[in-house]
N, C-alpha and C positions, 0 to 999 in steps of 0.2 A: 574348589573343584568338586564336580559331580561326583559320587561312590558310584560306580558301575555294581548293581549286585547280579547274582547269577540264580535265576530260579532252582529250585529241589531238583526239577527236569535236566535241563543246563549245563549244571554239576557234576550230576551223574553221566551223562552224556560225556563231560570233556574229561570227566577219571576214566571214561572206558575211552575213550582215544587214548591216554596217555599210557594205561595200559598194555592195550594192542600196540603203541606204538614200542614201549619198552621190550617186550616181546621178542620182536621184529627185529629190534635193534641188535638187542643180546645174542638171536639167532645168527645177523651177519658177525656182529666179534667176534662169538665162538669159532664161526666158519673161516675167519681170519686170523684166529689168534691174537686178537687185538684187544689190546687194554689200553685206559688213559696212563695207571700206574707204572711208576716213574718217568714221564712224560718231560723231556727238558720246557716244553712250551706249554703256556696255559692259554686253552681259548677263551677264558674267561675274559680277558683283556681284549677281545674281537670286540669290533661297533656294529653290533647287529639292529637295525630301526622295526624289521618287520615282524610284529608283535599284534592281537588281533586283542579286542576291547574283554573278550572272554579270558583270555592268557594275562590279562591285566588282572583283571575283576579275581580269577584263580592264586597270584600270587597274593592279590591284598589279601585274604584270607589268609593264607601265609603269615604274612606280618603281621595283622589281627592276632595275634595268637604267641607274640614276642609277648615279653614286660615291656611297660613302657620307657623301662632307662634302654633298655635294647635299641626299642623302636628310636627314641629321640639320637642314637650313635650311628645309627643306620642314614636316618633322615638325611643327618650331617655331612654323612659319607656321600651321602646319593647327591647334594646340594654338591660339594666337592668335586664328583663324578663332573656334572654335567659344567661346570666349570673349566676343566679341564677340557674337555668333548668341544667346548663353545670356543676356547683358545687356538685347538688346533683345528677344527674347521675355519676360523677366520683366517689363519696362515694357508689354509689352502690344503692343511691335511687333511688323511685319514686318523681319527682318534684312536688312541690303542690306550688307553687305561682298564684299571682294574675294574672288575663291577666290584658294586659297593658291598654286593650280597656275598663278595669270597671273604673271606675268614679262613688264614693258616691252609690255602690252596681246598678250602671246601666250600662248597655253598651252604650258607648258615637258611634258606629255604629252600632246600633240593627236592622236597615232596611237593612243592607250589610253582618251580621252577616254569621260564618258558616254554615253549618247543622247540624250537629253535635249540636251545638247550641242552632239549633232550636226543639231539637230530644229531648234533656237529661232532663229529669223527667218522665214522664209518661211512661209506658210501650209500648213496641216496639217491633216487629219482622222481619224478612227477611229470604229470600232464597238464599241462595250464586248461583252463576253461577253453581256453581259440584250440586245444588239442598239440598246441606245440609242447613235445617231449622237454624236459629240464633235466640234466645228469648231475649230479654235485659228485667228485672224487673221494670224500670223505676227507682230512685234515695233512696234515704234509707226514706224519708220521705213519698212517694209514694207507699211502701211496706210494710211499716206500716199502710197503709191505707188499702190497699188492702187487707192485713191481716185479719184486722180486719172487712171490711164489704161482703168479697166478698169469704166467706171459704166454702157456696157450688155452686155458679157459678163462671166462669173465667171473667175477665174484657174484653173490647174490648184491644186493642190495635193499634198502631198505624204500620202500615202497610207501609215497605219501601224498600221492592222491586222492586216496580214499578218507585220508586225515583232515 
């Protein structure tokens, strides 16, 4: 396999998106009262595919920077992961396992993480390229909130168009 690397420019560029997007994010929790903490459900077990060759190339760095008895327990896990993934799409599932990257309900590279990621709970929107609007409600625990506090205003949302 190819190493995708990320030029000095690149880098810096996709830390200040993750930035602003953290931001953003925080700003709607706040504005919801919404934490993941004590969360019965972990989205870390979601099968998310859309991942862009930059949010790759950003995690390897990440793992760059494990030991390598780390790295090689990881590997193992993620070979495992996608085992799993490759079973229940033959059945005709949706895959729901663990990413390989949680450890004890944390992600052992949260600072390298994807966006997607960094996105899933709180409510979100975008604009596709064609201009068709995208809403995402934010996670089942988030929409229960919102439900219930927010039935004659709309919440903000996290805005990721510009991302």
């Amino acid at each position: 396999m190819k190493e995708v690397v990320l030029s000095e420019t690149m880098l810096q560029q996709l830390q200040e998106i993750y930035e602003k997007l953290e931001r953003d994010y925080d700003a709607v929790a706040r504005q919801l009262h919404f934490s993941c903490v004590g969360c019965p459900d972990n989205c870390c077990d979601s099968y998310f595919l859309h991942h862009t060759y930059a949010e790759w190339a950003y995690l390897w760095l990440g793992f760059k920077e494990l030991d390598p008895a780390k790295q090689k327990k990881l590997l193992q896990k993620s070979e495992d992961y996608m085992k799993q993934c490759q079973v229940a799409e033959s059945e005709g599932q949706r895959p729901q396992s663990m990413c390989p990257l949680n450890e004890e309900g944390l992600c052992i590279l949260y600072k390298h993480r994807m966006l997607v990621c960094r996105t899933h709970g709180v409510p979100a929107s975008m604009t596709r390229p064609d201009g068709q609007p995208m809403r995402f409600p934010g996670c089942f625990r988030c929409q229960e909130i919102v439900k219930t506090q927010y039935d004659t205003i709309k919440p903000s949302t996290v805005e990721r168009t510009p991302l």
